[in-house]
Every structure is written in C-alpha cells, then in structure tokens.
N, CA and C atoms as a LAMMPS dump frame, in Angstrom:
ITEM: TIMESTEP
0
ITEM: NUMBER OF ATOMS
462
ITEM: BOX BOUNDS ff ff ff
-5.0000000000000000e+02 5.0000000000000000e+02
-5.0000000000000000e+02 5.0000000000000000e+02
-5.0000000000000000e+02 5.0000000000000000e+02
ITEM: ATOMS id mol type element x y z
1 1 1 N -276.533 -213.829 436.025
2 1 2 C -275.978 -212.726 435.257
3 1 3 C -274.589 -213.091 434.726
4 2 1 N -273.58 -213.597 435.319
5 2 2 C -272.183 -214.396 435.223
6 2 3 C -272.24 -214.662 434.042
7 3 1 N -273.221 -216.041 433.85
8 3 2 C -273.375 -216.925 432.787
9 3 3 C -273.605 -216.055 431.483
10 4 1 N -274.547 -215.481 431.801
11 4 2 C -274.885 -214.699 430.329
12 4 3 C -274.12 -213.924 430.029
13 5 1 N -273.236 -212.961 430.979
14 5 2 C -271.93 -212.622 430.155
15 5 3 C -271.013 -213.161 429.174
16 6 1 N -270.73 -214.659 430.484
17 6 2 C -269.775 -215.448 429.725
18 6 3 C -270.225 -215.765 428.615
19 7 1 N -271.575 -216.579 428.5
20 7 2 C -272.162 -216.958 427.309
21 7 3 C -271.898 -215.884 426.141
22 8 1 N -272.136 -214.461 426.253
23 8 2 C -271.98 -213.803 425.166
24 8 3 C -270.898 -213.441 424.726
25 9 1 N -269.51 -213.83 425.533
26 9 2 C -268.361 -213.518 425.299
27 9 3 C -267.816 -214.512 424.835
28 10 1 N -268.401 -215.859 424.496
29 10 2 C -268.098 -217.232 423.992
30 10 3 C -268.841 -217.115 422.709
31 11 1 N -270.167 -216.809 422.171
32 11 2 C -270.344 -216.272 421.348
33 11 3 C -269.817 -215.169 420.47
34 12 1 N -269.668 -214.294 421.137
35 12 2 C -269.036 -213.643 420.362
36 12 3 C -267.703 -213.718 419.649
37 13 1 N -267.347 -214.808 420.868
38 13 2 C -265.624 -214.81 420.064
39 13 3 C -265.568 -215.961 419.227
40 14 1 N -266.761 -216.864 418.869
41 14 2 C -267.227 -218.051 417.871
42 14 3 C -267.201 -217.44 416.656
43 15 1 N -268.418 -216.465 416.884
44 15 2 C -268.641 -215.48 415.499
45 15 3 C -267.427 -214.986 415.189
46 16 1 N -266.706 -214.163 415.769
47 16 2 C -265.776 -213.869 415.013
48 16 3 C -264.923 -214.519 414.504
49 17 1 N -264.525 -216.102 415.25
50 17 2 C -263.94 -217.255 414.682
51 17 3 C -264.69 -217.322 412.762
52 18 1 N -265.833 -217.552 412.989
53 18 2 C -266.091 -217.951 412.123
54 18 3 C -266.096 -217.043 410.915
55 19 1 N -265.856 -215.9 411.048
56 19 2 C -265.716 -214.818 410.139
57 19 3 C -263.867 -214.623 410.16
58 20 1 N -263.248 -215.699 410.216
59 20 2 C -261.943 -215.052 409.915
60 20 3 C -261.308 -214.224 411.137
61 21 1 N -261.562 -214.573 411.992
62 21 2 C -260.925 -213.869 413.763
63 21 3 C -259.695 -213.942 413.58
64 22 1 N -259.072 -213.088 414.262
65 22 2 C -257.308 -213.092 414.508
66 22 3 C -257.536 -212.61 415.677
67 23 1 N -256.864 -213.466 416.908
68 23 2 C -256.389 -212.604 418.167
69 23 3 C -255.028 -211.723 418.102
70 24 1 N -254.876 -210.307 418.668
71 24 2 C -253.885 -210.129 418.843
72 24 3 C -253.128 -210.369 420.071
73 25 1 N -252.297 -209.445 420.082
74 25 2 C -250.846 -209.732 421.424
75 25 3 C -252.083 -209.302 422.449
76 26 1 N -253.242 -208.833 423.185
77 26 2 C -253.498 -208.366 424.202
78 26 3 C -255.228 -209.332 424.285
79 27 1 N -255.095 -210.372 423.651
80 27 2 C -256.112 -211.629 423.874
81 27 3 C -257.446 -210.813 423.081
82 28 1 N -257.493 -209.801 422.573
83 28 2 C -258.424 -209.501 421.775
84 28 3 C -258.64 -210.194 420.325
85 29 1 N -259.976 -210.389 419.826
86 29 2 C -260.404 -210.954 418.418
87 29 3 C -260.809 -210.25 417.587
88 30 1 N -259.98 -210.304 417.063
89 30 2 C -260.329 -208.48 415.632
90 30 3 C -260.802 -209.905 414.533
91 31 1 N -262.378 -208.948 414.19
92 31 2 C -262.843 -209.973 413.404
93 31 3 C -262.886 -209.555 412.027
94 32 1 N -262.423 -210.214 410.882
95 32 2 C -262.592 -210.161 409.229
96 32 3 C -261.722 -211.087 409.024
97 33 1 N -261.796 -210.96 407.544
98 33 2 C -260.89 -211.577 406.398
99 33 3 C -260.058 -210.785 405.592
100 34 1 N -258.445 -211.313 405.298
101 34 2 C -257.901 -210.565 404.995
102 34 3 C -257.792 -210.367 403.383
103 35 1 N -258.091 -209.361 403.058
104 35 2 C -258.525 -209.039 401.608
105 35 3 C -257.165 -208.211 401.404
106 36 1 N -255.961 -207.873 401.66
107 36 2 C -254.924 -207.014 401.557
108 36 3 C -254.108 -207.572 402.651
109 37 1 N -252.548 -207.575 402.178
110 37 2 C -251.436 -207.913 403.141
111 37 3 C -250.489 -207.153 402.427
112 38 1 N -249.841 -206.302 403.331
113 38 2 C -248.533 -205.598 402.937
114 38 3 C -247.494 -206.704 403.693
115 39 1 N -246.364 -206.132 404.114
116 39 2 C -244.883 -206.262 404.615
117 39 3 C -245.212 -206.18 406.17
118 40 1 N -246.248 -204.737 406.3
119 40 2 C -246.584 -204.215 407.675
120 40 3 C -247.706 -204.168 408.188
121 41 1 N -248.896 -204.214 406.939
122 41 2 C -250.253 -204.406 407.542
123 41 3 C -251.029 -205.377 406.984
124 42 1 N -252.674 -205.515 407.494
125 42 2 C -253.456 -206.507 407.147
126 42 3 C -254.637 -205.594 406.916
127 43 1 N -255.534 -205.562 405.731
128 43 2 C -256.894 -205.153 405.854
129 43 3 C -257.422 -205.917 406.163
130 44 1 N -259.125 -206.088 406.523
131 44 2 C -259.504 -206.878 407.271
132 44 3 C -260.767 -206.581 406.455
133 45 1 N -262.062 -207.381 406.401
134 45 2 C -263.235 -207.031 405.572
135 45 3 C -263.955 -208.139 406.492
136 46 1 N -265.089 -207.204 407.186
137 46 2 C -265.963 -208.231 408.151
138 46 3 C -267.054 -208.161 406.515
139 47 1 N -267.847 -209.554 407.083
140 47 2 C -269.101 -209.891 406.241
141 47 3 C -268.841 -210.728 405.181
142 48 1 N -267.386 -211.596 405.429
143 48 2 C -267.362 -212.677 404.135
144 48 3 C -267.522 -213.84 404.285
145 49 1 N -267.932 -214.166 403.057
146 49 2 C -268.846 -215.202 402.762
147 49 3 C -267.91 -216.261 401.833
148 50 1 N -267.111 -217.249 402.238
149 50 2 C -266.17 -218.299 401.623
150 50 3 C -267.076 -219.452 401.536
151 51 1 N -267.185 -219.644 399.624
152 51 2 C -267.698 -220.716 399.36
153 51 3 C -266.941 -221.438 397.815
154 52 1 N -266.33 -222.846 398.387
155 52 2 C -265.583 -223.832 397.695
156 52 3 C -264.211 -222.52 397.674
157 53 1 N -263.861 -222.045 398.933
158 53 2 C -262.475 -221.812 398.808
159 53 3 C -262.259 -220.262 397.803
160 54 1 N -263.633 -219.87 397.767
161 54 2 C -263.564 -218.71 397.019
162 54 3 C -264.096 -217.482 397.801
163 55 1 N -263.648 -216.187 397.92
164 55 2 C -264.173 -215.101 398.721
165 55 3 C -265.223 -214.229 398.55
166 56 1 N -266.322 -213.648 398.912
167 56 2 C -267.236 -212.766 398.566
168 56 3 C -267.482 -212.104 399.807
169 57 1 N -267.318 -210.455 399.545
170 57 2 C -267.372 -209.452 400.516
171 57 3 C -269.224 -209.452 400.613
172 58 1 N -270.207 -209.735 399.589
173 58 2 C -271.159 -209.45 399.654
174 58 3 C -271.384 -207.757 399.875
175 59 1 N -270.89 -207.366 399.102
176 59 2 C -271.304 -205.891 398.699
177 59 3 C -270.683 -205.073 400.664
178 60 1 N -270.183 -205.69 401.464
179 60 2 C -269.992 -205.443 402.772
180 60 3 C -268.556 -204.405 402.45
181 61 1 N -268.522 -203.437 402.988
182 61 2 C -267.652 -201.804 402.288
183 61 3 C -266.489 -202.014 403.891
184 62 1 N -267.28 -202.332 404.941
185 62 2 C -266.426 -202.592 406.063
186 62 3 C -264.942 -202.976 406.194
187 63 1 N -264.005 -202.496 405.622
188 63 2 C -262.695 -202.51 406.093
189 63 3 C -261.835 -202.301 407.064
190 64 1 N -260.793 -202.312 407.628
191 64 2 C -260.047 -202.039 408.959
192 64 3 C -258.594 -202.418 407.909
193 65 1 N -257.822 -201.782 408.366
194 65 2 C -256.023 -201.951 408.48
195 65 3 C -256.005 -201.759 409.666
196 66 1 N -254.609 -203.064 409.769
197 66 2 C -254.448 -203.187 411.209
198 66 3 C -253.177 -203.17 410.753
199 67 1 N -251.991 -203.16 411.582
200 67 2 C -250.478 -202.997 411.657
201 67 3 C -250.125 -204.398 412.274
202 68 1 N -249.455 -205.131 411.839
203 68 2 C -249.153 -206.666 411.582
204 68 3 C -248.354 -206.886 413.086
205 69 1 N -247.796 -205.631 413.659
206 69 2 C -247.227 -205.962 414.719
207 69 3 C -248.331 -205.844 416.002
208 70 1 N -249.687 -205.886 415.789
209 70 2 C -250.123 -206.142 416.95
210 70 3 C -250.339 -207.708 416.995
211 71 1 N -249.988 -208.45 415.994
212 71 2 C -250.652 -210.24 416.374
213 71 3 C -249.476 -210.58 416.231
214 72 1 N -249.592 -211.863 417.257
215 72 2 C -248.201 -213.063 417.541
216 72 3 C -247.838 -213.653 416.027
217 73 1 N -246.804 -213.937 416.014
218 73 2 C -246.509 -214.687 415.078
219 73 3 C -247.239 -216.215 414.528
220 74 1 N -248.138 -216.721 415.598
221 74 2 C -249.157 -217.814 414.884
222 74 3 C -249.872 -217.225 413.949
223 75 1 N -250.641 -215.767 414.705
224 75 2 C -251.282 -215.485 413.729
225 75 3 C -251.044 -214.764 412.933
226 76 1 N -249.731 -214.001 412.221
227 76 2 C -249.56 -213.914 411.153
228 76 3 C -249.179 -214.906 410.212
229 77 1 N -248.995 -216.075 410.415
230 77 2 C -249.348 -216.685 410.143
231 77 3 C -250.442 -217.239 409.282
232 78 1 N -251.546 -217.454 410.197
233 78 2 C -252.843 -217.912 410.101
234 78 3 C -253.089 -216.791 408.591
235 79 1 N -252.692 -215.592 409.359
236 79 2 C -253.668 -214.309 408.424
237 79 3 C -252.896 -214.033 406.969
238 80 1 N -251.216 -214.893 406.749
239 80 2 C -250.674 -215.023 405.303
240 80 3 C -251.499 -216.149 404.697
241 81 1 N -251.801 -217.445 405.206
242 81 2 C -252.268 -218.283 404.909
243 81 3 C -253.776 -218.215 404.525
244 82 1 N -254.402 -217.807 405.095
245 82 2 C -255.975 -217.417 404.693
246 82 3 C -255.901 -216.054 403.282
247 83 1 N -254.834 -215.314 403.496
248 83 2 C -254.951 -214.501 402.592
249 83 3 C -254.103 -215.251 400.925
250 84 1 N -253.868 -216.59 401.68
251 84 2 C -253.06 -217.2 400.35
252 84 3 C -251.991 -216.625 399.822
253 85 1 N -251.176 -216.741 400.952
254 85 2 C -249.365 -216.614 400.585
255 85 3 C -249.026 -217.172 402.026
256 86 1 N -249.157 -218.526 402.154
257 86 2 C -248.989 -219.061 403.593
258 86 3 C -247.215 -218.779 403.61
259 87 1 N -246.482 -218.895 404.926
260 87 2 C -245.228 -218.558 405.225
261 87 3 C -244.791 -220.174 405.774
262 88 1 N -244.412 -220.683 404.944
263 88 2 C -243.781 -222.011 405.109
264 88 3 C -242.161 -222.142 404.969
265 89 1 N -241.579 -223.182 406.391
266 89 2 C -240.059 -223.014 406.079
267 89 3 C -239.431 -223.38 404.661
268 90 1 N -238.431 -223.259 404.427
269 90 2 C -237.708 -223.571 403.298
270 90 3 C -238.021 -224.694 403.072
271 91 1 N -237.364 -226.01 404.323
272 91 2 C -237.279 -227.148 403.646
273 91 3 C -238.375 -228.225 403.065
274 92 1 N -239.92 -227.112 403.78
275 92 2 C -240.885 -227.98 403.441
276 92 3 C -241.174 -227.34 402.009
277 93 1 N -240.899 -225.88 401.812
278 93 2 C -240.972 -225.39 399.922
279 93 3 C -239.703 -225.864 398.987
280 94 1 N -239.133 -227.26 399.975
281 94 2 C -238.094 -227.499 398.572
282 94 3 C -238.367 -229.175 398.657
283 95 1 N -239.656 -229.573 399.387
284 95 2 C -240.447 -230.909 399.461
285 95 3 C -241.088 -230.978 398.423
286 96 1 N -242.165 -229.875 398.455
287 96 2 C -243.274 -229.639 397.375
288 96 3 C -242.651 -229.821 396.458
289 97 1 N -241.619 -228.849 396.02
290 97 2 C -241.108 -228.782 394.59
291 97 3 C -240.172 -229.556 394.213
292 98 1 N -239.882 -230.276 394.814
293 98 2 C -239.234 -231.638 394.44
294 98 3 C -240.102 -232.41 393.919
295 99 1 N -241.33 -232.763 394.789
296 99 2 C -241.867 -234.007 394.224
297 99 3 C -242.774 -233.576 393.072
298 100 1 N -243.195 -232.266 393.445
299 100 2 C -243.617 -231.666 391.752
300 100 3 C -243.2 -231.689 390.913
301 101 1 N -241.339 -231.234 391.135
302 101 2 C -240.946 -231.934 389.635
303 101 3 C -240.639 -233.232 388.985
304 102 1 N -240.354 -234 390.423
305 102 2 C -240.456 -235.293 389.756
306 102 3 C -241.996 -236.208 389.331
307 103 1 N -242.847 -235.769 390.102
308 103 2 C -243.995 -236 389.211
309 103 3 C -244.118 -235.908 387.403
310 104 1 N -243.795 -234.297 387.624
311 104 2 C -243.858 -233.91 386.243
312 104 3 C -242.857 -234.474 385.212
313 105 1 N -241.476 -234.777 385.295
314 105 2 C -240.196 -235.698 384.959
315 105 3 C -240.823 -237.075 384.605
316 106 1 N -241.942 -237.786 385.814
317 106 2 C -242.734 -239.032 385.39
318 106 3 C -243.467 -238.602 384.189
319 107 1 N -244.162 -238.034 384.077
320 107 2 C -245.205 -237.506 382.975
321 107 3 C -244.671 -237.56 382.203
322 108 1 N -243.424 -236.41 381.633
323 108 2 C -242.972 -236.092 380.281
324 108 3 C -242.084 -237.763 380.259
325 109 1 N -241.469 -238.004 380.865
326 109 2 C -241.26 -239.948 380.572
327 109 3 C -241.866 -240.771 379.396
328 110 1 N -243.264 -240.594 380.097
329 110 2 C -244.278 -241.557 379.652
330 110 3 C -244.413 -240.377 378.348
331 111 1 N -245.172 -239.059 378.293
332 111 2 C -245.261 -238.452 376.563
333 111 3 C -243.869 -239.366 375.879
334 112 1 N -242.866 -239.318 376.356
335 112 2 C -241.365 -239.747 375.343
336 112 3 C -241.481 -241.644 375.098
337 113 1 N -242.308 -241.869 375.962
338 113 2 C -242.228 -243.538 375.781
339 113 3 C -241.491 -244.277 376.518
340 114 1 N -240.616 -243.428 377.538
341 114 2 C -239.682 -243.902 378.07
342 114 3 C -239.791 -244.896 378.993
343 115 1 N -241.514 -244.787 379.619
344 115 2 C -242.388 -245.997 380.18
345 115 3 C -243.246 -245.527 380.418
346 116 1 N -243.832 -246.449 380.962
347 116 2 C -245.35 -246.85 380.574
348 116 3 C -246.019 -245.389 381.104
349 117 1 N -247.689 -245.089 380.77
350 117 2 C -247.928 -244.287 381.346
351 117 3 C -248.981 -244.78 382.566
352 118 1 N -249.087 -246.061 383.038
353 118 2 C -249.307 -246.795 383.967
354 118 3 C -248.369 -246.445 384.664
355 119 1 N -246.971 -246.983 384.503
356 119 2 C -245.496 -246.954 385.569
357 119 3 C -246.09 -245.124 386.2
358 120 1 N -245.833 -244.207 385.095
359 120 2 C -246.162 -243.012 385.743
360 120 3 C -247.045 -242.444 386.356
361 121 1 N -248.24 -243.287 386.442
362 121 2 C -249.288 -242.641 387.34
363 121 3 C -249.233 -243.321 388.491
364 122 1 N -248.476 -244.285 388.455
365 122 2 C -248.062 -245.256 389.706
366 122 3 C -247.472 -244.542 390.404
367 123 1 N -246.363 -243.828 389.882
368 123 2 C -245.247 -243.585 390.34
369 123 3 C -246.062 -242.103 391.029
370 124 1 N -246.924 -241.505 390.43
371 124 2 C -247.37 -239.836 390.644
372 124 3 C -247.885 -240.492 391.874
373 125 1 N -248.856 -241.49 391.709
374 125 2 C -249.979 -241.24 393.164
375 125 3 C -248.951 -241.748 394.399
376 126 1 N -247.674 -242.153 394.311
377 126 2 C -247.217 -242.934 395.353
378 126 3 C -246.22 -241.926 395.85
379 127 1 N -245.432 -240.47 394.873
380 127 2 C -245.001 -239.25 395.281
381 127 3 C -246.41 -238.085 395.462
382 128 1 N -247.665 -238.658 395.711
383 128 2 C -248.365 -237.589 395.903
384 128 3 C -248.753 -237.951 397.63
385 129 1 N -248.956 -239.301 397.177
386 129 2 C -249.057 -239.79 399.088
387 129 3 C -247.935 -239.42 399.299
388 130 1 N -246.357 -240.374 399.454
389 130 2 C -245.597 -239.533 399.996
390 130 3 C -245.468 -237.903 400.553
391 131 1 N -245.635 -237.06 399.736
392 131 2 C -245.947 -235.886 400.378
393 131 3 C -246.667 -235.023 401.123
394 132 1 N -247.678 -235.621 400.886
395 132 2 C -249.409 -235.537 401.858
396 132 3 C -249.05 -236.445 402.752
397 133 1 N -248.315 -237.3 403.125
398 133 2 C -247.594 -237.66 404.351
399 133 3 C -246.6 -236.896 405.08
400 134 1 N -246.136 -236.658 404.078
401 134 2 C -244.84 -235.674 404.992
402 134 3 C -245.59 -234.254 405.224
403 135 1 N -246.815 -233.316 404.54
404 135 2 C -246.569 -232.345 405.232
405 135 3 C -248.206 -232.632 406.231
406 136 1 N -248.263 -233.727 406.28
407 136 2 C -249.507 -234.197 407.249
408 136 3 C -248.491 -234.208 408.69
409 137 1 N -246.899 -234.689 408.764
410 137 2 C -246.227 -234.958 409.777
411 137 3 C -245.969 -233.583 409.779
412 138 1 N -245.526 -232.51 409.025
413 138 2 C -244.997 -231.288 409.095
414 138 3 C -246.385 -230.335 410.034
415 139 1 N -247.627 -230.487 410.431
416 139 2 C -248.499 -229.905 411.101
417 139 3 C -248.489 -230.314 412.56
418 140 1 N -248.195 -231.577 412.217
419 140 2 C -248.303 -232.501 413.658
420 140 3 C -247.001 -232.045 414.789
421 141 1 N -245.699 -231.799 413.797
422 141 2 C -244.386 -231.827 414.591
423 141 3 C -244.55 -230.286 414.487
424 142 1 N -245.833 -229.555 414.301
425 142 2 C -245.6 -227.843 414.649
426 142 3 C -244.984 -227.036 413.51
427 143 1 N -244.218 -227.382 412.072
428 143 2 C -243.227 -226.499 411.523
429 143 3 C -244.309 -226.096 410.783
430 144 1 N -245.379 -226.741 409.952
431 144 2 C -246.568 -225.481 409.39
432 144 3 C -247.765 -225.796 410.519
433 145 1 N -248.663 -224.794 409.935
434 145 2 C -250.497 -224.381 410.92
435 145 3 C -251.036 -225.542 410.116
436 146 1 N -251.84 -225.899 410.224
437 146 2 C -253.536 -226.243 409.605
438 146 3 C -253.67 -224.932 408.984
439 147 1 N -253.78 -223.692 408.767
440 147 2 C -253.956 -222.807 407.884
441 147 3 C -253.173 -223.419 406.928
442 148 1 N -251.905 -223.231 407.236
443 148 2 C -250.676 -223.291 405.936
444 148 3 C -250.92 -224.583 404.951
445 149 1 N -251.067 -225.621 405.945
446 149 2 C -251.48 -227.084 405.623
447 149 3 C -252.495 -226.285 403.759
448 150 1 N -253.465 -226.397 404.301
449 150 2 C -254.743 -226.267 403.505
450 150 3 C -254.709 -225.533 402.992
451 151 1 N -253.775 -223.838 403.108
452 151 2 C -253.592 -223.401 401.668
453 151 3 C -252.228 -223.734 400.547
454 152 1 N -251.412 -224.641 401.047
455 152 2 C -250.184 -225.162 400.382
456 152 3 C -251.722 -226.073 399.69
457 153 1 N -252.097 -226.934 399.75
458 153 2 C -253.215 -227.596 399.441
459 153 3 C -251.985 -229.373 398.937
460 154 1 N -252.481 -229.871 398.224
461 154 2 C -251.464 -231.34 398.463
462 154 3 C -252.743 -232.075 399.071
C-alpha cells in the first residue's frame, strides 16, 4: 500500500512537472502555465500544450491566480521566465547587449565596406560563442536558472 501511494505522489508531481509545475513556500505543486503575470500575481492555465516554443491552451478555460508571494524566489523566477520576461541580473543584460551591439557595429562595417563581410561574420560567430559561453558559465555559477538560460535564448 506504501508504494502505491508513493508511486502516485511521484506521478503526480511528474505530471504536473510536465505541465508547467511551480512549487510553492509549503512544498506543494500548483500545476499550469503561466498565461498572465502582474507585479503580484500569476494566472496559471492547466492543459497546455508547448510546441517549437509556442503555447496552446487547447480550448482548456481552466485558470487559477495565484498571489506571487506564495512561491520562493527560484520559482518566480522559473514562472517570469516560462512566461517570457525572465528576471536576469543587470550585468548579464548589459553582456547580451553589448555583444549585440557589437555584432550589429560588425554588420553595418561590412554594408559601409569598411571590411570584409567574411572579417564580420568571423567576427559575429566568435562574439556569439563568446556569449553562449559566458551565459552557459552564468547557469553553472547560479546567477541565471536554465529557465532564464533558454528564454534569454543565445
């Protein structure tokens, strides 16, 4: 009897993984996806269906608001990032946009002639690794999630 509890309480908390789970502060798994983020809350929409990074409720009407102060700060986190406005420190949003603009600085270069447009795609893929290095180290040393990771995208 044990087992099959446990078993269904390992299941169950898979499924809800896999539907977009958030634990809150009291080890519970409130299961959806967040289709709405205020300042203070999260709606939540069980029954979605993410395919190539795109959302579908499938006609599923099931909503919940929840109040942002019942989950830890990982997972608000997790739940800005899935809702696509991940919460990343400063210095890694002044990484991105650095090497974005100097990417782009390579580009308009090469439109002006200023060199080659070889030199500049050299130069793009070697500031695109660079940075997909650095925020590959920025997951590892803890300052963004694997959520944040993958919706900053890089």
């Amino acid at each position: 009897m044990r087992k099959v509890i446990v078993s269904t309480i390992l299941l169950c908390a898979i499924s809800a993984f896999a539907e977009g789970g958030y634990t809150n502060h009291a080890g519970n798994v409130v299961a959806g996806w967040p289709v709405k983020l205020t300042q203070k809350e999260v709606t939540l929409v069980e029954g979605v269906v993410t395919n190539d990074c795109r959302l579908t409720t499938n006609d599923c009407r099931l909503t919940t608001t929840y109040p942002l102060s019942i989950f830890p700060e990982s997972e608000l986190r997790r739940i800005a990032a899935d809702f696509g406005q991940p919460r990343v420190p400063v210095a890694v949003k002044r990484a991105i946009s650095g090497a974005e603009k100097a990417m782009a600085r390579s580009r308009k270069r090469a439109e002006k002639g200023l060199c080659t447009k070889e030199e500049s795609d050299d130069f793009c893929a070697k500031s695109a690794a660079a940075l997909k290095s650095y925020l590959d180290k920025q997951v590892k040393d803890g300052a963004i999630t694997p959520a944040e990771r993958k919706a900053i995208g890089h």
